[in-house]
PQR file with spaces between the fields and no chain letter, atoms N, CA, C, O and H, PARSE charges and radii, in Angstrom:
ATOM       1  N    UNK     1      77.668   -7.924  109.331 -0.4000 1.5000
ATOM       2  CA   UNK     1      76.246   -8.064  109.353 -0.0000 2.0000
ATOM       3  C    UNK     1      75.737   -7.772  107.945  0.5500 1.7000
ATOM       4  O    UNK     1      76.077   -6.914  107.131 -0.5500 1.4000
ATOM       5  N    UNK     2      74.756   -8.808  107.897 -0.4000 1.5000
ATOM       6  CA   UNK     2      74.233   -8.424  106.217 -0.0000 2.0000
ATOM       7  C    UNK     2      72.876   -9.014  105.478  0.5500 1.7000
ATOM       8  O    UNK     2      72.918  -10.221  105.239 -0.5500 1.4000
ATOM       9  H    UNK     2      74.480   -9.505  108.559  0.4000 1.0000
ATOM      10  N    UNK     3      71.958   -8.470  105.179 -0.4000 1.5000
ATOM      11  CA   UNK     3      70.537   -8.905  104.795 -0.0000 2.0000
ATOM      12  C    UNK     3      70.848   -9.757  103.990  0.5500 1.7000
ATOM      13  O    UNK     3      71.745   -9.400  103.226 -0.5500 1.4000
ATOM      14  H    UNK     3      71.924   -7.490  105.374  0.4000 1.0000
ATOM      15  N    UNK     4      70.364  -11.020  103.811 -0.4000 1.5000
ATOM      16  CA   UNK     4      70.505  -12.086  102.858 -0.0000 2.0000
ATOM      17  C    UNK     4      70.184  -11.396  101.665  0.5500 1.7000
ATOM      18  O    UNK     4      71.162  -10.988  101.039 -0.5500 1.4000
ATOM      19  H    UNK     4      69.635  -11.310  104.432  0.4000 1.0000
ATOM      20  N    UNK     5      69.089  -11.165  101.197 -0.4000 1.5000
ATOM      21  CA   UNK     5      68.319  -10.342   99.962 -0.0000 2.0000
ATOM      22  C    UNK     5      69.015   -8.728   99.758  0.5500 1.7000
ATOM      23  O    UNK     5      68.533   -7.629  100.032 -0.5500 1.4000
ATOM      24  H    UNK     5      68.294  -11.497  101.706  0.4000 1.0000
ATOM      25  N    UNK     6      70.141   -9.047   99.252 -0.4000 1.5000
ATOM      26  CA   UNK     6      70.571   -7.527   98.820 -0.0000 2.0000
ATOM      27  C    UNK     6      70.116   -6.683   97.790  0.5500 1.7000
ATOM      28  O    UNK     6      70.089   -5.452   97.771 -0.5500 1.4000
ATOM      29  H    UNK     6      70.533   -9.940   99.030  0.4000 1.0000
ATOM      30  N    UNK     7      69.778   -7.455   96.979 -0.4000 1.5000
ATOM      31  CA   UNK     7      68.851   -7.420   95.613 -0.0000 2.0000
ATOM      32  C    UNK     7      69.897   -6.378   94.241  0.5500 1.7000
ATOM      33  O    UNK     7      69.641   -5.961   93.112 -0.5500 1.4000
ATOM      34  H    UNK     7      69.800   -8.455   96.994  0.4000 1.0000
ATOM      35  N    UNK     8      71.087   -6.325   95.150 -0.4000 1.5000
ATOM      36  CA   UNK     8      71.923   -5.806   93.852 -0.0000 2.0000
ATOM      37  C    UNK     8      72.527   -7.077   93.265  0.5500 1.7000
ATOM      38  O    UNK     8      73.656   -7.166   93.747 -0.5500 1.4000
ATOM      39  H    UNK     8      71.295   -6.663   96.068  0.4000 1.0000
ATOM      40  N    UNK     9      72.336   -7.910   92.596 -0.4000 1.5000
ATOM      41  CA   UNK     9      73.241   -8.869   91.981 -0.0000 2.0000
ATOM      42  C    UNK     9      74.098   -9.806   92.803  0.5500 1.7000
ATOM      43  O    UNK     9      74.464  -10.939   92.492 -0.5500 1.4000
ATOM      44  H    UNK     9      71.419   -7.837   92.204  0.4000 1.0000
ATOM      45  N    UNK    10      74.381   -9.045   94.043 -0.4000 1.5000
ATOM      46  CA   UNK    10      74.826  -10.131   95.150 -0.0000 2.0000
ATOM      47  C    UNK    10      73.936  -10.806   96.300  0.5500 1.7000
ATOM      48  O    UNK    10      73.026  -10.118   96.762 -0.5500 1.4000
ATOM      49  H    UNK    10      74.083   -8.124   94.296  0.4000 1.0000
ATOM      50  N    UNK    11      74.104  -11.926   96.728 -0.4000 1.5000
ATOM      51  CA   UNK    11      73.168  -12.224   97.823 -0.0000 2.0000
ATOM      52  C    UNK    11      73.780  -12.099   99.163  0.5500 1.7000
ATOM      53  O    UNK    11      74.987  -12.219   98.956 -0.5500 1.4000
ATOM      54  H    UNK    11      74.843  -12.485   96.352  0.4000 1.0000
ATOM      55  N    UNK    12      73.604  -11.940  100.303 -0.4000 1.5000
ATOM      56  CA   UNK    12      74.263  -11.729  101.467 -0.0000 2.0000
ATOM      57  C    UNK    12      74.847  -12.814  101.637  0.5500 1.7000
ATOM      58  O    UNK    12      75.959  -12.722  102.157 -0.5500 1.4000
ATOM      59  H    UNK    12      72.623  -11.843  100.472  0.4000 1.0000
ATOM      60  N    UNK    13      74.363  -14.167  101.292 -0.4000 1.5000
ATOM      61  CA   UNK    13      75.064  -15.360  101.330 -0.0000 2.0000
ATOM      62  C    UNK    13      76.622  -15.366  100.395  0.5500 1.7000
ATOM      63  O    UNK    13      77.648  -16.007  100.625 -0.5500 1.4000
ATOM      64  H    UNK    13      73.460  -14.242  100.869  0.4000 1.0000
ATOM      65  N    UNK    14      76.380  -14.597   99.520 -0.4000 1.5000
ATOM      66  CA   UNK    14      77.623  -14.740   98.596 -0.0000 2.0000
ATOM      67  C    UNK    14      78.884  -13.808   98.856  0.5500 1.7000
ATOM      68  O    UNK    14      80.012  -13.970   98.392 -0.5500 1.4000
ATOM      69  H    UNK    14      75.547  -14.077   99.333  0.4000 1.0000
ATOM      70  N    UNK    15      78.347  -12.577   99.883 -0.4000 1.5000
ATOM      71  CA   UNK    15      79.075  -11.443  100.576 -0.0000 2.0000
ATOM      72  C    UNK    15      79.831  -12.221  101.268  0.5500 1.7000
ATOM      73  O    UNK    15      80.899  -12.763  100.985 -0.5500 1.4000
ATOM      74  H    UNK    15      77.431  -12.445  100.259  0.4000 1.0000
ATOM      75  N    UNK    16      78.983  -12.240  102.514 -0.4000 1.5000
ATOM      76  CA   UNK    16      79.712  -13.805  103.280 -0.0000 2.0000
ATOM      77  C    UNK    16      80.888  -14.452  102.983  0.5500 1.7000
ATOM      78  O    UNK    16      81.895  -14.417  103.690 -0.5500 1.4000
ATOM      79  H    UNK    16      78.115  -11.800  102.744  0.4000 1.0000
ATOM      80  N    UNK    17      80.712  -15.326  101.441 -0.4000 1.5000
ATOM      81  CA   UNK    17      81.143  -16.295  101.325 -0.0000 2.0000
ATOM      82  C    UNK    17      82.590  -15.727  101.039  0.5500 1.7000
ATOM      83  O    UNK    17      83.647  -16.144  101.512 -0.5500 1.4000
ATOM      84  H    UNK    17      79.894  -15.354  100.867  0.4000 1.0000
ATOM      85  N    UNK    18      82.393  -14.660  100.140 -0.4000 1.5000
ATOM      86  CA   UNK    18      83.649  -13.955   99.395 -0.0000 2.0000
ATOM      87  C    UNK    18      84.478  -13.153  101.127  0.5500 1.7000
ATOM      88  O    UNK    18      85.686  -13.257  101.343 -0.5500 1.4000
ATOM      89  H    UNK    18      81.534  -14.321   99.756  0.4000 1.0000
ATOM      90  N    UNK    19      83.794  -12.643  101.820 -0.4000 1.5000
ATOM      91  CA   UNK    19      84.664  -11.622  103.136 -0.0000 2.0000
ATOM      92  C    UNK    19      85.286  -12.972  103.459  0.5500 1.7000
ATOM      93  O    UNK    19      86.504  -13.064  103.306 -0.5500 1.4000
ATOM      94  H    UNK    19      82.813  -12.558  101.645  0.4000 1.0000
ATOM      95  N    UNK    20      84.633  -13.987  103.870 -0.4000 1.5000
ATOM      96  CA   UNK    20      85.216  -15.228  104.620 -0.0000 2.0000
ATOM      97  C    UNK    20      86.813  -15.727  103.838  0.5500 1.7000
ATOM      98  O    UNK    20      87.791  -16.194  104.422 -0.5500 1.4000
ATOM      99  H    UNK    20      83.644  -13.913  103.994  0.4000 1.0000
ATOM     100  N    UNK    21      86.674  -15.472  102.500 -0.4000 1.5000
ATOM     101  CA   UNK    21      87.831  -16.014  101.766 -0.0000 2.0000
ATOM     102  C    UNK    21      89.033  -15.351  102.492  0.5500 1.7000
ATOM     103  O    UNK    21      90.101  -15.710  102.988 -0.5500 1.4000
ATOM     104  H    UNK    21      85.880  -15.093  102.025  0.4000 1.0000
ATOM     105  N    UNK    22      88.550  -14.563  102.366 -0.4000 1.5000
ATOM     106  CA   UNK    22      89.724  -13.299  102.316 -0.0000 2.0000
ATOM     107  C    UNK    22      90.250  -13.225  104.294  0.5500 1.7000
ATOM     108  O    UNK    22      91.377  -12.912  104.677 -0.5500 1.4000
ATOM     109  H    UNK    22      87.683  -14.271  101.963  0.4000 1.0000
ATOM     110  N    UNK    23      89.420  -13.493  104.942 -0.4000 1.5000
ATOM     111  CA   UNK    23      89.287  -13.028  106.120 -0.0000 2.0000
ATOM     112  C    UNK    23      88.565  -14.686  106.960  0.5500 1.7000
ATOM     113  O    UNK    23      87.380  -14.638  107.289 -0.5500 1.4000
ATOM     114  H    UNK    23      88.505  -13.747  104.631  0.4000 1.0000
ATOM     115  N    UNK    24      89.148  -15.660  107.158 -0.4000 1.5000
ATOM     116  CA   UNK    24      88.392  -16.719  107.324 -0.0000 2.0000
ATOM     117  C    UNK    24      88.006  -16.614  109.043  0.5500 1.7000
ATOM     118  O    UNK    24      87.048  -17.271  109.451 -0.5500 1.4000
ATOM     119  H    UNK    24      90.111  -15.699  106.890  0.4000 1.0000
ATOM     120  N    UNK    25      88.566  -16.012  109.716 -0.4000 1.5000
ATOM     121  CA   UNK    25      87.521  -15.656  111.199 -0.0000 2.0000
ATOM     122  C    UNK    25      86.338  -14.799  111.485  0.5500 1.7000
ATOM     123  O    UNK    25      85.556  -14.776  112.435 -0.5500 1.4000
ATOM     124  H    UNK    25      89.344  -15.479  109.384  0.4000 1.0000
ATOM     125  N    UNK    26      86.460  -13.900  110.071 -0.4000 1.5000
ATOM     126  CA   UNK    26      85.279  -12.506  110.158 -0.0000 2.0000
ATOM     127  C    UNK    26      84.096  -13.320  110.405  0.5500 1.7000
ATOM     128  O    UNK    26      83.714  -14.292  109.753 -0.5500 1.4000
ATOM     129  H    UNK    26      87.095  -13.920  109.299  0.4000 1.0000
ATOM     130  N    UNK    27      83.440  -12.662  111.686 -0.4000 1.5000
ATOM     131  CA   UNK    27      82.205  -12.907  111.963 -0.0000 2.0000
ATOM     132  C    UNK    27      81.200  -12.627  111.321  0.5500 1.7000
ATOM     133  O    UNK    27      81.250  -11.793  110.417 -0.5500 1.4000
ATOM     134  H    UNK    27      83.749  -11.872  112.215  0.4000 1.0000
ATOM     135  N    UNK    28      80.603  -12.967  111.498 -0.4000 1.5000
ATOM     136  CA   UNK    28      79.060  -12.649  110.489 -0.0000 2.0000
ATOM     137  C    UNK    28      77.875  -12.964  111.037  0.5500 1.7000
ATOM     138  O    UNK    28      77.743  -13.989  111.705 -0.5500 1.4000
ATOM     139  H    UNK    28      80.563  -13.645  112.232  0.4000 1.0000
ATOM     140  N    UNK    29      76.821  -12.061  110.799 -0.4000 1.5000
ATOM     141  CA   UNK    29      75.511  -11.811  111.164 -0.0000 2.0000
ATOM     142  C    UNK    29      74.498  -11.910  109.888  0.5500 1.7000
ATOM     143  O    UNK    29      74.364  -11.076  108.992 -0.5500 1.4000
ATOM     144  H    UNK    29      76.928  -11.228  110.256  0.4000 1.0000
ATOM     145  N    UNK    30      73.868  -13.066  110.038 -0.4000 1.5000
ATOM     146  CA   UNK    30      72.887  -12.175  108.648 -0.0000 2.0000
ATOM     147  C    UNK    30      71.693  -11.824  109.307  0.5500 1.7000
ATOM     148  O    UNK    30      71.574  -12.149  110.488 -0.5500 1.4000
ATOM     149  H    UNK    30      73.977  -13.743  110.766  0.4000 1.0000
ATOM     150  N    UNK    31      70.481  -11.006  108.543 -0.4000 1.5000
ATOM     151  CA   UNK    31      69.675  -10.849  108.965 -0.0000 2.0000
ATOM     152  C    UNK    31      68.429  -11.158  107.658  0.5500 1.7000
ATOM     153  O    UNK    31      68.685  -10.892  106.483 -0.5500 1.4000
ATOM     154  H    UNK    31      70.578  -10.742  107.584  0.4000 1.0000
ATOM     155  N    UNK    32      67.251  -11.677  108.042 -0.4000 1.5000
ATOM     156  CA   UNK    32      66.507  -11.693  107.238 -0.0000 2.0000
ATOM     157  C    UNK    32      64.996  -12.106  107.373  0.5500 1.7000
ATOM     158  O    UNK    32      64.892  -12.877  108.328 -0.5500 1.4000
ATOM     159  H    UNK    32      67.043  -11.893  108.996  0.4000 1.0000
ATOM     160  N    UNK    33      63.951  -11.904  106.845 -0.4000 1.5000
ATOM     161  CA   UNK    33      62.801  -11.768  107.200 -0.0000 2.0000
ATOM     162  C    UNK    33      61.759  -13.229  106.135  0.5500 1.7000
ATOM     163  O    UNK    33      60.587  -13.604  106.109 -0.5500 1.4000
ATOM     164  H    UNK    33      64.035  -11.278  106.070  0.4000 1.0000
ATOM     165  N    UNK    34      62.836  -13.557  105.540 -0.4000 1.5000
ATOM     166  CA   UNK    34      62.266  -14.978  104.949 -0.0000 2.0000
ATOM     167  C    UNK    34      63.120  -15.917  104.486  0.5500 1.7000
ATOM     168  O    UNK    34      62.623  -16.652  103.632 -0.5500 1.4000
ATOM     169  H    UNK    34      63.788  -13.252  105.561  0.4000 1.0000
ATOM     170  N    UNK    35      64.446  -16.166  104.825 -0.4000 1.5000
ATOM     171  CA   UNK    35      65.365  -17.096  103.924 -0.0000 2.0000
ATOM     172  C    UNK    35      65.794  -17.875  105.155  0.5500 1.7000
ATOM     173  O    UNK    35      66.482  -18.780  104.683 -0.5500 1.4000
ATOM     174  H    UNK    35      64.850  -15.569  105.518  0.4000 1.0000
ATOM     175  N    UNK    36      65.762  -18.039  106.625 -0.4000 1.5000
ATOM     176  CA   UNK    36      65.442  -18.683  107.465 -0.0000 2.0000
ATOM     177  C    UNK    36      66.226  -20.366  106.991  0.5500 1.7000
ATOM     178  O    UNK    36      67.400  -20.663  107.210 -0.5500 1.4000
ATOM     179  H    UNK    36      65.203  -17.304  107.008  0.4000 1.0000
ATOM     180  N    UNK    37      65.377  -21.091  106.440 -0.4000 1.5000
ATOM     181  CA   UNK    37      65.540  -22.547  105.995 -0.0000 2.0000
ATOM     182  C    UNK    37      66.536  -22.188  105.398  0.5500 1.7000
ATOM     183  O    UNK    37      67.247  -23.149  105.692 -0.5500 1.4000
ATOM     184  H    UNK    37      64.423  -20.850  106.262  0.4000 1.0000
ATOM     185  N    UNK    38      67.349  -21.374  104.603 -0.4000 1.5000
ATOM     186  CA   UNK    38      68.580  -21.153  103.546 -0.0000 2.0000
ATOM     187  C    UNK    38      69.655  -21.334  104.531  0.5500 1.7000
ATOM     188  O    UNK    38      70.626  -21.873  104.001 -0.5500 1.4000
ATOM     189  H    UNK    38      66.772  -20.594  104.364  0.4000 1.0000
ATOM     190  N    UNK    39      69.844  -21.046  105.921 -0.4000 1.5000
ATOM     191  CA   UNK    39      70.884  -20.589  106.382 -0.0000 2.0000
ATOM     192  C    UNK    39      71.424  -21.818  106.349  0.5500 1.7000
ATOM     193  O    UNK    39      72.269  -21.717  105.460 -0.5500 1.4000
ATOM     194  H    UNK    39      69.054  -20.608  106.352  0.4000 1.0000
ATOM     195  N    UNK    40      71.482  -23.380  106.937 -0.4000 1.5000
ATOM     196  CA   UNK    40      72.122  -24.108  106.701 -0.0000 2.0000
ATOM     197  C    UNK    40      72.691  -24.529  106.058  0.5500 1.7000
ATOM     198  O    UNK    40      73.727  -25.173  106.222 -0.5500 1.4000
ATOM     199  H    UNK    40      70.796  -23.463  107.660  0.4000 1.0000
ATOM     200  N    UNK    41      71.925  -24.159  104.803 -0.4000 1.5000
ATOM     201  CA   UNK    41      72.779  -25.062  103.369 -0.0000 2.0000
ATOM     202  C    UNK    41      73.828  -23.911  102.628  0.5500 1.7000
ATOM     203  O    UNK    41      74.624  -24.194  101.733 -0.5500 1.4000
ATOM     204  H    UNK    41      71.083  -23.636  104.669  0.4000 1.0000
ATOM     205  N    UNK    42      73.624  -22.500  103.241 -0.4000 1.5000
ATOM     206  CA   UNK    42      73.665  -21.412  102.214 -0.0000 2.0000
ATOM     207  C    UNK    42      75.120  -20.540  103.537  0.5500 1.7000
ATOM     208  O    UNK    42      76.196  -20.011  103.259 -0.5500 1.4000
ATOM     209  H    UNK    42      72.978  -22.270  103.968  0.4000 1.0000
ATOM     210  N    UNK    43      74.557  -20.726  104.656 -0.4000 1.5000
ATOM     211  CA   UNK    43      75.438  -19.733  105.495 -0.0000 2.0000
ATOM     212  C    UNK    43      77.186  -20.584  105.593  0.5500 1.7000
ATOM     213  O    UNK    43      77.677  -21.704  105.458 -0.5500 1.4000
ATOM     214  H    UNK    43      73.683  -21.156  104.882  0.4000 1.0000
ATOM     215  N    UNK    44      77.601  -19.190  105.908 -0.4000 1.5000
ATOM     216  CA   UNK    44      78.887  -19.763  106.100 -0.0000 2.0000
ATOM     217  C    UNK    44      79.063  -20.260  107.938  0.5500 1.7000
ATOM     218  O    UNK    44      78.387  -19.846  108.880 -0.5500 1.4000
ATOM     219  H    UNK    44      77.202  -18.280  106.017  0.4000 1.0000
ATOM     220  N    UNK    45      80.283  -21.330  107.965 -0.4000 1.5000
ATOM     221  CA   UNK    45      80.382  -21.882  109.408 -0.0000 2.0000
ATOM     222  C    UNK    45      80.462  -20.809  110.036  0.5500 1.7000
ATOM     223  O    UNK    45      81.084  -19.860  109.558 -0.5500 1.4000
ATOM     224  H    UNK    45      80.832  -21.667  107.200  0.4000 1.0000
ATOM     225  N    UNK    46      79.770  -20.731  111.390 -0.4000 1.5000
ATOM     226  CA   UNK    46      80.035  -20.211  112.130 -0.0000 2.0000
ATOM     227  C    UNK    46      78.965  -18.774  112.477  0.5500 1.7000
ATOM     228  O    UNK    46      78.763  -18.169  113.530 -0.5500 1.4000
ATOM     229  H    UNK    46      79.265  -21.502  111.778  0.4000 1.0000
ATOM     230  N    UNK    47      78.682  -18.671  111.745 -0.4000 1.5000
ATOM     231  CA   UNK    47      77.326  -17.699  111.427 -0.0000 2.0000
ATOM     232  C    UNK    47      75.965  -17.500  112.418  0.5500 1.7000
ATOM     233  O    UNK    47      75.480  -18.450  113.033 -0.5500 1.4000
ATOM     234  H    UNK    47      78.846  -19.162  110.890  0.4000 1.0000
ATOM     235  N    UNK    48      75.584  -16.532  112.462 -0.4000 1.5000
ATOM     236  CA   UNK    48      74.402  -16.495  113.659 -0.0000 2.0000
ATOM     237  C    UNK    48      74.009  -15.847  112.048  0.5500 1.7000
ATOM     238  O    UNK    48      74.685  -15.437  111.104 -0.5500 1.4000
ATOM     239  H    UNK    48      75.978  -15.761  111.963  0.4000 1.0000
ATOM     240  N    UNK    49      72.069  -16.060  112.411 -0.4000 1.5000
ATOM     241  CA   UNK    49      70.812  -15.860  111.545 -0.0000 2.0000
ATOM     242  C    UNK    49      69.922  -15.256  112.609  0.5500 1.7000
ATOM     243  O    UNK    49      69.462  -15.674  113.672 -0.5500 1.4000
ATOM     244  H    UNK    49      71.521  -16.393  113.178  0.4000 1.0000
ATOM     245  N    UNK    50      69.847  -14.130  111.943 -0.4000 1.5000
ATOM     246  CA   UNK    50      68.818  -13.235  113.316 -0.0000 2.0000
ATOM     247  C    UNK    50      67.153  -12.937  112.183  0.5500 1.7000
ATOM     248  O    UNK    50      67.132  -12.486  111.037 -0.5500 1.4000
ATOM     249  H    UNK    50      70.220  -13.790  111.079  0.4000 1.0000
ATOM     250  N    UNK    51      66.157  -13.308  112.897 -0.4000 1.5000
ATOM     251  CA   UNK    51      64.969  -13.186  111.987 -0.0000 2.0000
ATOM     252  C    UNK    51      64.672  -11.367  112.352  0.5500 1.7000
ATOM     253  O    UNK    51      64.821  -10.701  113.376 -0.5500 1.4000
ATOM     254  H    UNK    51      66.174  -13.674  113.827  0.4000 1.0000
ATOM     255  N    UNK    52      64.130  -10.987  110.765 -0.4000 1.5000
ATOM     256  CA   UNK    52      63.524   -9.474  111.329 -0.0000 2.0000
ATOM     257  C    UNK    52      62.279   -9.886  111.671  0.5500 1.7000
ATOM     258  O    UNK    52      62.019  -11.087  111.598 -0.5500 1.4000
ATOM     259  H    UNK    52      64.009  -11.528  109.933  0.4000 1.0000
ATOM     260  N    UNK    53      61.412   -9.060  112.051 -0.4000 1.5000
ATOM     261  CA   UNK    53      62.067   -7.521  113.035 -0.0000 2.0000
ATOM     262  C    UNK    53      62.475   -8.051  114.061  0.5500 1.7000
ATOM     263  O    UNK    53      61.960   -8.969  114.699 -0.5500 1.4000
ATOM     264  H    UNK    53      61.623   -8.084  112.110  0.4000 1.0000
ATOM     265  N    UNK    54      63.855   -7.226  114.344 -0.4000 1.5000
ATOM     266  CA   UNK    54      64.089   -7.836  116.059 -0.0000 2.0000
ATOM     267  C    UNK    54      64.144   -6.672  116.704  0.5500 1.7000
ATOM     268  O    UNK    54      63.759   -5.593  116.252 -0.5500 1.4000
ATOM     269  H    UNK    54      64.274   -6.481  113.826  0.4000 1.0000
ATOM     270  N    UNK    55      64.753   -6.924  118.060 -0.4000 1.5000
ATOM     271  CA   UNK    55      64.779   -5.950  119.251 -0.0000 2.0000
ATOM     272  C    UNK    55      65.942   -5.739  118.888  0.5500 1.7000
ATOM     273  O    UNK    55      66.524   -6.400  118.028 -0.5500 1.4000
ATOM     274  H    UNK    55      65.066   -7.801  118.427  0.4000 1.0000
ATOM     275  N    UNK    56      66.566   -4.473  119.715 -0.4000 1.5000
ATOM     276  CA   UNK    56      68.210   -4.257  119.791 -0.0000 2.0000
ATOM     277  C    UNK    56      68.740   -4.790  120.976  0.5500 1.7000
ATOM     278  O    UNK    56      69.905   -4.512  121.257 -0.5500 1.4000
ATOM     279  H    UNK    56      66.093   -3.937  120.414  0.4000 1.0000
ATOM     280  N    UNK    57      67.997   -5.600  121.812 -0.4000 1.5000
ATOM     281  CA   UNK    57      68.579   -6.061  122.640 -0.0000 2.0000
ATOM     282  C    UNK    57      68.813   -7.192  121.485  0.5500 1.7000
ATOM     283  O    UNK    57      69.947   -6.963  121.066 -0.5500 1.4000
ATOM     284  H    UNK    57      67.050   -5.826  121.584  0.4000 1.0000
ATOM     285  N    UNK    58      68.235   -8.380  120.725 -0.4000 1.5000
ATOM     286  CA   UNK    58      68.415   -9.796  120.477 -0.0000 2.0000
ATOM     287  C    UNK    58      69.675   -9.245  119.886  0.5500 1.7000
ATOM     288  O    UNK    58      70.682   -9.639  120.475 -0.5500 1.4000
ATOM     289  H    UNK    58      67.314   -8.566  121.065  0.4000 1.0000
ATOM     290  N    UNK    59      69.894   -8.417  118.852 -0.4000 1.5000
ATOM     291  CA   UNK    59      70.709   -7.622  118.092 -0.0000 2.0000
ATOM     292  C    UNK    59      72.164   -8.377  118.959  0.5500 1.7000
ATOM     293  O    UNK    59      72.917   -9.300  118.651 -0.5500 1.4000
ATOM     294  H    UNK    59      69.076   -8.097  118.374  0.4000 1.0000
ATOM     295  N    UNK    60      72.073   -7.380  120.255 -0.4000 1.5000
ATOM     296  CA   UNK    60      73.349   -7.134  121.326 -0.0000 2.0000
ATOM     297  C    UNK    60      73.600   -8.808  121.787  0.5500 1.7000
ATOM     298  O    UNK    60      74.577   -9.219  122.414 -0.5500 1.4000
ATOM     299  H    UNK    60      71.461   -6.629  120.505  0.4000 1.0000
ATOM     300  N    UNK    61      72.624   -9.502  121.373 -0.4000 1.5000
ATOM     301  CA   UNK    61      72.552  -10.921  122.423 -0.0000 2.0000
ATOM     302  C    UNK    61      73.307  -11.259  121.571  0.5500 1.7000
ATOM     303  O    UNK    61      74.481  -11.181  121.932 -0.5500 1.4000
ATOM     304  H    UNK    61      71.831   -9.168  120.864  0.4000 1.0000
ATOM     305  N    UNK    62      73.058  -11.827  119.955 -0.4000 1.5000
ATOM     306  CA   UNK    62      73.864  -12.029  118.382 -0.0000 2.0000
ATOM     307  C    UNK    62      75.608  -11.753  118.809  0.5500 1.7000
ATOM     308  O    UNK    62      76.441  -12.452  119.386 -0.5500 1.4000
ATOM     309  H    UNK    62      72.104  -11.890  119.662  0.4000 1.0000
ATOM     310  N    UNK    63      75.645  -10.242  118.141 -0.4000 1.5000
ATOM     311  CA   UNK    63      76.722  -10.026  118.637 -0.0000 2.0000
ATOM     312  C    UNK    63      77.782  -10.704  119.474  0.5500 1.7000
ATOM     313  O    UNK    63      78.794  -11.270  119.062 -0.5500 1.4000
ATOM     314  H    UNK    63      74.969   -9.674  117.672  0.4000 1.0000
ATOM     315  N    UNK    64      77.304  -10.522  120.931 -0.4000 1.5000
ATOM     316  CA   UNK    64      77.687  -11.227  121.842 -0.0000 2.0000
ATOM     317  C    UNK    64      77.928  -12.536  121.888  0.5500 1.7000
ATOM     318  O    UNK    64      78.864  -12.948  122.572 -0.5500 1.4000
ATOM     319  H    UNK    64      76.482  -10.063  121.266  0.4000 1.0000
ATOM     320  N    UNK    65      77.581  -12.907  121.577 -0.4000 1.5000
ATOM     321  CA   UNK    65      77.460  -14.466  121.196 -0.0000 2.0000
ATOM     322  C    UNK    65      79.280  -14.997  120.236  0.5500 1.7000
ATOM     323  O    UNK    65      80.141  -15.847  120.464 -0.5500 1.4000
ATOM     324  H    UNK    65      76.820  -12.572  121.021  0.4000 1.0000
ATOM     325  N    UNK    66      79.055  -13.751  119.012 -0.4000 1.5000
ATOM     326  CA   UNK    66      80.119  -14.346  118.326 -0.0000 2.0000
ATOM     327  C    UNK    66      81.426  -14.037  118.719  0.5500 1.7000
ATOM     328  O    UNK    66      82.350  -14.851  118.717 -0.5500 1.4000
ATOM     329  H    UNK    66      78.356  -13.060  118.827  0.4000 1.0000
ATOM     330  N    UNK    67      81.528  -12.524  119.152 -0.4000 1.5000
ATOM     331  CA   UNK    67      82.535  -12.581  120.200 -0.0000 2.0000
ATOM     332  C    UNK    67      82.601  -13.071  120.920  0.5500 1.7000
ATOM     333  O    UNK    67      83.787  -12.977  121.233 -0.5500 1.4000
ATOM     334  H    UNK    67      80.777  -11.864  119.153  0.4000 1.0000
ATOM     335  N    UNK    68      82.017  -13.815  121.756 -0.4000 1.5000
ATOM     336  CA   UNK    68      82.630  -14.587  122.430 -0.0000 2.0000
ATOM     337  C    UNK    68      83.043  -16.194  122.291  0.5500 1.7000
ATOM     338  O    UNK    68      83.754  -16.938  122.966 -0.5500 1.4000
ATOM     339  H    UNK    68      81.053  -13.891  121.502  0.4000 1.0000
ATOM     340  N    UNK    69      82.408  -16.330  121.328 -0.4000 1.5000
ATOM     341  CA   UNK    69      82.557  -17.817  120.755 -0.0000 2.0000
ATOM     342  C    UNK    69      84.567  -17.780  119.724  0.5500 1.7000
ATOM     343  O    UNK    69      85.458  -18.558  119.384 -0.5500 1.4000
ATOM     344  H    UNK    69      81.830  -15.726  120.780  0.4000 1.0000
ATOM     345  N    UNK    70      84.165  -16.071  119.679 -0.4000 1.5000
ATOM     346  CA   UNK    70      85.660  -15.848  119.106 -0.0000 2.0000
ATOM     347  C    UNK    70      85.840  -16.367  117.584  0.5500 1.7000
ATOM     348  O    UNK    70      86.784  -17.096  117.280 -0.5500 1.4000
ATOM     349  H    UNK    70      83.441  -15.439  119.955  0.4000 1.0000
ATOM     350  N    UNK    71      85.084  -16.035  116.857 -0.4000 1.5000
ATOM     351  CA   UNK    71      84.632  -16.965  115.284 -0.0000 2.0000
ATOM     352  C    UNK    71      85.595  -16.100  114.924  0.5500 1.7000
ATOM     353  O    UNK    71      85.984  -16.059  113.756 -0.5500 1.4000
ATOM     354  H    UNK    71      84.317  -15.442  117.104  0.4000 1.0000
């Protein structure tokens, strides 16, 4: 799981991109409160995009989702 806007020099998109190398099933969550339209061109396959603020249920729904899709 990881805020798109990390604002240290990396972007959550580029976290992503680099764990995925290394690890090409690691699931991933991003989360973010304006980069929305980015996720297609920017996320890696397989990826859920959760908008803030959320509930901890949508949270658990996310989750759920990728385990079981088994990414």
């Amino acid at each position: 799981m990881t805020d798109v806007n990390l604002g240290d020099g990396i972007s959550g998109w580029e976290l992503a991109r680099q764990i995925r190398e290394k690890t090409p099933g690691f699931p991933v969550v991003y989360m973010t409160s304006a980069s929305a339209p980015d996720w297609q061109s920017q996320g890696v396959d397989g990826s859920v995009l959760i908008q803030k603020p959320f509930a901890p249920a949508q949270l658990a729904a996310v989750v759920s989702q990728l385990l079981n899709a088994g990414v």
